[in-house]
C-alpha positions in Angstrom: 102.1 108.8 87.3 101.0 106.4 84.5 99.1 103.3 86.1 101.6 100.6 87.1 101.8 97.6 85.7 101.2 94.7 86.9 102.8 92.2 83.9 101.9 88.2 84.2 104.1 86.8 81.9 103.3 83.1 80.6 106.1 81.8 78.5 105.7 78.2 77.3 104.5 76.2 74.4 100.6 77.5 74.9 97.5 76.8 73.4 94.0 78.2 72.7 90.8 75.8 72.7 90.2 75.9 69.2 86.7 74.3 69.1 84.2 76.6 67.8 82.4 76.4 70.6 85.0 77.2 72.9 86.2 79.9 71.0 84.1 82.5 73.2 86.1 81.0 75.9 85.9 77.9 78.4 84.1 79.7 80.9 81.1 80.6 78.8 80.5 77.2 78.3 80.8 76.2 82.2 84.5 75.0 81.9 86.7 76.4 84.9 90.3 75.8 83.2 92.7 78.4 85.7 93.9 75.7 87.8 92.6 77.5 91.4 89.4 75.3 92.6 86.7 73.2 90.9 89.1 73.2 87.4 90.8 71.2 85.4 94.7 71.2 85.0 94.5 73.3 81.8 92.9 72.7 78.4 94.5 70.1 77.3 92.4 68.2 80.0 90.1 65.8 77.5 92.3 66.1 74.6 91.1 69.1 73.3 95.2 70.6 73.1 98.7 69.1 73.6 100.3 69.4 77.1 102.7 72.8 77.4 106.6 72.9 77.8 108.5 74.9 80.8 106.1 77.7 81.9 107.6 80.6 83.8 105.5 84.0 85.3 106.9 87.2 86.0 105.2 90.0 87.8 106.0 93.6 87.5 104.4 96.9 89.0 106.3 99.4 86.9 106.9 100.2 83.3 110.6 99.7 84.6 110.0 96.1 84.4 110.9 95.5 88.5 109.3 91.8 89.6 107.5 92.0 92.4 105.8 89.6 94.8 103.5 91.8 97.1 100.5 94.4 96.8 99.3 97.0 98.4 95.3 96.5 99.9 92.9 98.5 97.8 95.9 99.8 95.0 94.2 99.5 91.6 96.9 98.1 89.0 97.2 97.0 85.2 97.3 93.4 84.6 99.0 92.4 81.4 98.5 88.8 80.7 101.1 87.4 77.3 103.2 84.9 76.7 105.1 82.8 73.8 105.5 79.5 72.1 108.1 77.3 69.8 105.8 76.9 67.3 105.1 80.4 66.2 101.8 81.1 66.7 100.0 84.4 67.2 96.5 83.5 68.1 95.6 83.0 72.1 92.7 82.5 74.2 92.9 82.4 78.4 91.7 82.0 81.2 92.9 84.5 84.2 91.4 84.4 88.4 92.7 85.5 91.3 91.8 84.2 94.5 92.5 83.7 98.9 92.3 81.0 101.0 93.4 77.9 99.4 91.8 74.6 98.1 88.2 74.3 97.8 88.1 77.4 100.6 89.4 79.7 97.4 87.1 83.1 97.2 87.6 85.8 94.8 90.5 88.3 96.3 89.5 92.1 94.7 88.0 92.8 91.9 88.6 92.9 88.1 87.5 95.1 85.6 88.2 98.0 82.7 88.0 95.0 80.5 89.0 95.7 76.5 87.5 94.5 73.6 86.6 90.6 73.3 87.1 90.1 77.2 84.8 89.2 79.8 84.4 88.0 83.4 82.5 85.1 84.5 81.5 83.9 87.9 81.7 80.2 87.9 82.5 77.8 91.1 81.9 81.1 93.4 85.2 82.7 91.5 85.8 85.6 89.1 86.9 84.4 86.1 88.0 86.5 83.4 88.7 85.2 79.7 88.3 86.1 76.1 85.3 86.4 74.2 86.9 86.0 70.5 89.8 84.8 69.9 92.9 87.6 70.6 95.9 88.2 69.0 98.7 88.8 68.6 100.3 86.4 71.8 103.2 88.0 72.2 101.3 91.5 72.9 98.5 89.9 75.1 96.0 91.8 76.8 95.4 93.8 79.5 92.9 95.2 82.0 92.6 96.5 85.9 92.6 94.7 89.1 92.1 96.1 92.6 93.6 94.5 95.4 91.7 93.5 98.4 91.4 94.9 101.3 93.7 95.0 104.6 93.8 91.9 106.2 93.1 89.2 103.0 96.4 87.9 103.4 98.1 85.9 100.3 96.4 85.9 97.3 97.1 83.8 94.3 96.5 84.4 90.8 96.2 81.2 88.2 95.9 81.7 84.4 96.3 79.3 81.7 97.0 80.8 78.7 96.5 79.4 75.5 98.5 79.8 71.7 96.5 78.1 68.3 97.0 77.9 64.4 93.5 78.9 64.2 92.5 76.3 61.8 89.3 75.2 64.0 90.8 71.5 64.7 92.3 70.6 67.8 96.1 68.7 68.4 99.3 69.6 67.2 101.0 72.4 67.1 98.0 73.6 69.1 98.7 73.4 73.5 97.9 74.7 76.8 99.8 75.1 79.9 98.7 76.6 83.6 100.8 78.9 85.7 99.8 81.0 89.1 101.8 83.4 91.6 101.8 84.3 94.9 101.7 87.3 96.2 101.7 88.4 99.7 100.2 91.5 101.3 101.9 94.8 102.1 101.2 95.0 106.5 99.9 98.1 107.5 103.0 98.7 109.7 105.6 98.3 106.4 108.0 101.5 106.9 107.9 103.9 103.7 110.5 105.5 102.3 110.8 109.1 102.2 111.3 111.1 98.7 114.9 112.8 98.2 115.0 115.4 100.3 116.2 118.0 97.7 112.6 117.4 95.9 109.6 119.7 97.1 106.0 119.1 96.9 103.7 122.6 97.2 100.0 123.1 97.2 98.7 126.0 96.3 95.7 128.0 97.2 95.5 126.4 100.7 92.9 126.5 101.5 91.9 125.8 98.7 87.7 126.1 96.9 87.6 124.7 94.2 91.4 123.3 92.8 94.3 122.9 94.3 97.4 122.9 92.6 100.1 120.4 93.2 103.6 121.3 91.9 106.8 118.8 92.3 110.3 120.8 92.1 113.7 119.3 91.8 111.2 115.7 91.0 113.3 112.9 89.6 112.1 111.9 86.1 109.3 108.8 86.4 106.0 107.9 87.4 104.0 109.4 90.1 101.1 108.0 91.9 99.0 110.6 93.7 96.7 110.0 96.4 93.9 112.2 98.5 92.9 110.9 101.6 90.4 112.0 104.5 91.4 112.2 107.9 89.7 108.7 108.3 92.2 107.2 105.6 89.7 107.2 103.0 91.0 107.3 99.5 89.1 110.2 97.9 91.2 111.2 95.1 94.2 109.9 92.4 96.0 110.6 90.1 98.9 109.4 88.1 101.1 112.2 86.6 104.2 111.3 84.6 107.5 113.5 85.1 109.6 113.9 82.3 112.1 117.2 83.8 112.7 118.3 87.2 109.5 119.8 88.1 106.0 118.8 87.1 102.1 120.5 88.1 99.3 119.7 88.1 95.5 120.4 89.1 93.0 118.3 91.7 89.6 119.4 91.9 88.4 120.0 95.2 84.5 121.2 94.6 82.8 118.4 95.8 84.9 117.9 99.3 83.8 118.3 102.1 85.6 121.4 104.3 88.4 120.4 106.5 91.5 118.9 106.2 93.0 116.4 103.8 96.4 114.8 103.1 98.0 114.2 99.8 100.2 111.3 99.4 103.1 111.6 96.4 104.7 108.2 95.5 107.5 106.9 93.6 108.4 103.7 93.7 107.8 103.0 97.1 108.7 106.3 98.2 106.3 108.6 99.2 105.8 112.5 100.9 103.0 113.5 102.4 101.2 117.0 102.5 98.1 118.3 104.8 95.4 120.4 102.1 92.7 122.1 103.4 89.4 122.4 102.1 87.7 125.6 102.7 
């Protein structure tokens, strides 16, 4: 299954700091602008950019597009962070943490990473923040990189980002402004019932046992994204894998040389749905 998405969508009348030497982003330069603790509303705090218009978020897990408001503890998922503006402007800068607990009790709540060009994380005020390093463009196709949820038992975590849209003229005020936003997003309990996957479907492994691969094939598999997970009989994840189904049936190959012999299950999931098969490792 391709990676799912998790998509924060800013939309608003958004600015970037356009000082030159904020252009690396606030946070090198010891500015905490994401709204969670120790910060400032947004950058327009000191007059550096106008104040923003209505600012909405939307979260989704799947290229579908699906909004979601919960996540699964230790699930590793695509943040996507754009946005828009009413005075058509393509360059953007932000800001982007994510955090438990609330007030000045807010910690850092997984971790982020698989950065791409010209963005960076920063630990300032005992949080992760992650921002640009040059300024990025264009706003409307934002950036992305990875996040891994916490583990079981963090509870809520919220994610803040103020996301920023400029003319890129190196002077601050008009049309140049900033807004804030942050979600909520609950965790999935341990007890939440799964679905099963239609019943027509089948999920083989073959050899088992198996030395040094184990094939995985998926018959009668509606088209989608598949998320594939190994785990030990002490519910360690060992192994994914994302495979994308385009027909009815879809294979593929897991290596197995480093494991350990004995047995393992494989978990197949769609959308919330999810069969799973007992491997073993000779």
């Amino acid at each position: 299954m391709k990676k799912q998405i998790l998509l924060i969508t800013a939309i608003s009348a958004l600015a970037y700091v356009s000082l030159t030497s904020y252009q690396s982003g606030p946070a090198a330069n010891g500015q905490n602008r994401t709204g969670a603790k120790s910060s400032g509303t947004n950058c327009s705090t000191g007059g550096c950019h106008g104040s923003a218009a209505t600012t909405s978020v939307a979260i989704v897990v799947d290229s579908s597009g699906t909004p979601v408001t919960k996540y699964k503890p230790g699930k590793t998922y695509t943040i996507k962070i754009s946005g828009g503006n009413t005075a058509s402007l393509t360059k953007f800068g932000f800001q982007y943490t994510v955090v438990s607990g609330t007030g000045t009790a807010q910690v850092p709540a997984g971790t982020c990473g698989t950065f791409p060009t010209n963005v960076i994380n920063h630990t300032l005020s005992g949080l992760n923040i992650v921002e640009q390093t040059a300024t990025l463009s264009p706003l409307s196709a934002g950036t992305s990189f990875q996040w891994t949820a916490p583990a079981s038992g963090t509870g809520n975590v919220t994610m803040y980002c103020t996301l920023n849209a400029v003319d890129g003229n190196g002077n601050d005020g008009s049309p140049d402004a900033s807004a804030n936003t942050s979600v909520v997003l609950t965790e999935l309990p341990a007890t939440t019932a799964v679905a099963s996957l239609p019943a027509d479907m089948s999920i083989k492994a073959f050899p088992n046992p198996a030395v040094n691969n184990v094939n995985l094939q998926l018959n009668n598999a509606q088209a989608g994204n598949y998320n594939i997970e190994v785990f030990n009989l002490g519910g360690k994840v060992i192994a994914t894998e994302n495979i994308t189904v385009n027909g009815s049936g879809q294979s593929t190959s897991i290596n197995t040389a480093n494991w350990a012999s004995g047995t393992y299950m494989i978990s197949v999931e769609k959308d919330g749905a999810r069969n799973v098969i007992p491997v073993v490792k000779q």
